[in-house]
C-alpha positions as CSV (number, residue, x, y, z in Angstrom):
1,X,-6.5,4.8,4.2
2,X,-9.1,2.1,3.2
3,X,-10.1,0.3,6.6
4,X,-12.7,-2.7,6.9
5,X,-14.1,-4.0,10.1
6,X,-14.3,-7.8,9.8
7,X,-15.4,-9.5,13.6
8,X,-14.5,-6.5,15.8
9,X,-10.5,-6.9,14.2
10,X,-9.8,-4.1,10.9
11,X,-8.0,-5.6,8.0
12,X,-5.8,-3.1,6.2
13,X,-5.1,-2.8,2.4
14,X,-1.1,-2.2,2.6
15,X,0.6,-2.6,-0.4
16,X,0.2,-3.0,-4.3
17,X,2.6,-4.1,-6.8
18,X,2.1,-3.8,-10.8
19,X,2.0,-6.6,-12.7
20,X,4.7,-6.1,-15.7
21,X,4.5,-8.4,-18.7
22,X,8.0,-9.2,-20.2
23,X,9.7,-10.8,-23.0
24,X,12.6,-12.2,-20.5
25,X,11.7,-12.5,-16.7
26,X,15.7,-12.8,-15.7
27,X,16.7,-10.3,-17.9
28,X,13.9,-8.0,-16.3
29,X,14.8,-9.0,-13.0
30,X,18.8,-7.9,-13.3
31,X,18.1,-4.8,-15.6
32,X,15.3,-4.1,-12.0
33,X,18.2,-5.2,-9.6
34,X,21.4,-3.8,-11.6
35,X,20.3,-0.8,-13.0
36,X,17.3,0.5,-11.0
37,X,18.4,-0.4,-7.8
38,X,15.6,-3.0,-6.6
39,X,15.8,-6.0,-5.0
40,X,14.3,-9.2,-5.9
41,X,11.6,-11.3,-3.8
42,X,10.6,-14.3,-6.4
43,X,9.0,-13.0,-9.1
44,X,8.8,-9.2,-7.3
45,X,11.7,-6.4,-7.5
46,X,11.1,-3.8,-4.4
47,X,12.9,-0.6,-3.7
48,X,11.9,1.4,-1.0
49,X,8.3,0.3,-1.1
50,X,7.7,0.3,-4.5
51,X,7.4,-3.3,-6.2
52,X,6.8,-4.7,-9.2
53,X,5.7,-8.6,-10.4
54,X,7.5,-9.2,-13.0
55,X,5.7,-12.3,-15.2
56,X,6.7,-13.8,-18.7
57,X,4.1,-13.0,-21.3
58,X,2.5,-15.9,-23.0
59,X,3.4,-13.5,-26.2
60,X,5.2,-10.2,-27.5
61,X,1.7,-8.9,-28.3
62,X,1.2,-9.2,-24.6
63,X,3.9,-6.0,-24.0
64,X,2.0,-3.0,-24.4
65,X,3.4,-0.3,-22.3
66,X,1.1,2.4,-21.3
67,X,3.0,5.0,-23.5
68,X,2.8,3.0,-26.8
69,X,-1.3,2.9,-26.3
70,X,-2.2,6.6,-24.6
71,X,0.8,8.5,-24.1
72,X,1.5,7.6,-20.3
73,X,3.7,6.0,-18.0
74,X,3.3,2.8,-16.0
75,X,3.7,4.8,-12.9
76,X,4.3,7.6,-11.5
77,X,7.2,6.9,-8.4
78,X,7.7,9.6,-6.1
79,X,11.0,10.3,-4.3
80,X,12.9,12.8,-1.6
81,X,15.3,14.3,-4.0
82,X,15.2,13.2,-7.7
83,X,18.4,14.4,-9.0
84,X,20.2,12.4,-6.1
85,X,18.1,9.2,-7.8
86,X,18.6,10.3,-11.3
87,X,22.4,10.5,-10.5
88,X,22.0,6.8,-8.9
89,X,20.4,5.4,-12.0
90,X,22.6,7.4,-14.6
91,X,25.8,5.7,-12.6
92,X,23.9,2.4,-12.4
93,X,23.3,2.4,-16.2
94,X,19.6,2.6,-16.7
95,X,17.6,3.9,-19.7
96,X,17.2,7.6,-19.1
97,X,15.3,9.9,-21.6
98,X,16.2,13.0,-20.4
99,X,17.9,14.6,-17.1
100,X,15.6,16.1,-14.0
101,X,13.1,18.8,-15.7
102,X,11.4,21.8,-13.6
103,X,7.2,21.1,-14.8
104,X,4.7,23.8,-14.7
105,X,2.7,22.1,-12.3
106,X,5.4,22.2,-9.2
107,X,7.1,18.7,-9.7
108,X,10.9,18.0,-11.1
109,X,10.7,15.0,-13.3
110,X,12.4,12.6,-15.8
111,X,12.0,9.2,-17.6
112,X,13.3,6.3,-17.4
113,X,12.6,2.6,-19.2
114,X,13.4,-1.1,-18.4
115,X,14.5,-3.2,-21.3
116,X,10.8,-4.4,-22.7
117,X,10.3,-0.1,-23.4
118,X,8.0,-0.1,-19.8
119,X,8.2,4.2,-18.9
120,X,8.4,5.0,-15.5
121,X,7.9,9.0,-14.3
122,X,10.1,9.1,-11.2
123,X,10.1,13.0,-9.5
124,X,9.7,15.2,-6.3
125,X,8.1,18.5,-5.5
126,X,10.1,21.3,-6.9
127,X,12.3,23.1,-4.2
């Protein structure tokens, strides 16, 4: 963990939220709260620790999700047991690409989208 010592006190870095550019903030904010599970603070959705801004872009251009430019996800969100939160967001509603997969490299895995095509990797070790 990142520490600094400012005037014999240390100031810790705690949390970071990603800033998600969308076509329709409220629409964002109940697919986040509905579907997903989150709850909202202002202009943040948190679940567990994991947050997201959620800000209207000035412009459509300004919607780029990782996966359209290089292939990726917008984040990687890592849970206990990931078919009991695929099950959750399957009930809830939510854009899912595919159901839990076993990867080569030891994690179970699947994919899921909010409404402006944002792709979000949510998985757990393999047991």
């Amino acid at each position: 963990m990142l520490e600094a010592k400012i005037g014999g006190s240390f100031m810790r870095l705690n949390k970071a939220s990603q800033c998600l550019l969308v076509s329709d903030v409220g629409r964002s904010q109940e697919y986040f709260r509905d579907q997903l599970g989150f709850k909202m603070e202002g202009q943040f959705v948190d679940r567990d620790g994991v947050s997201f801004l959620i800000k209207k872009a000035e412009n459509k251009e300004l919607i780029r999700p990782n996966h359209t430019v290089n292939g990726f996800m917008e984040s990687y969100i890592w849970v206990d047991d990931v078919d009991i939160v695929y099950d959750d967001l399957k009930a809830r509603g939510a854009i899912l690409e595919s159901e839990p997969i076993n990867q080569a490299y030891g994690m179970r895995e699947f994919l899921v989208y909010d409404p402006d095509g944002y792709r979000f990797c949510i998985g757990s070790p393999i047991k």
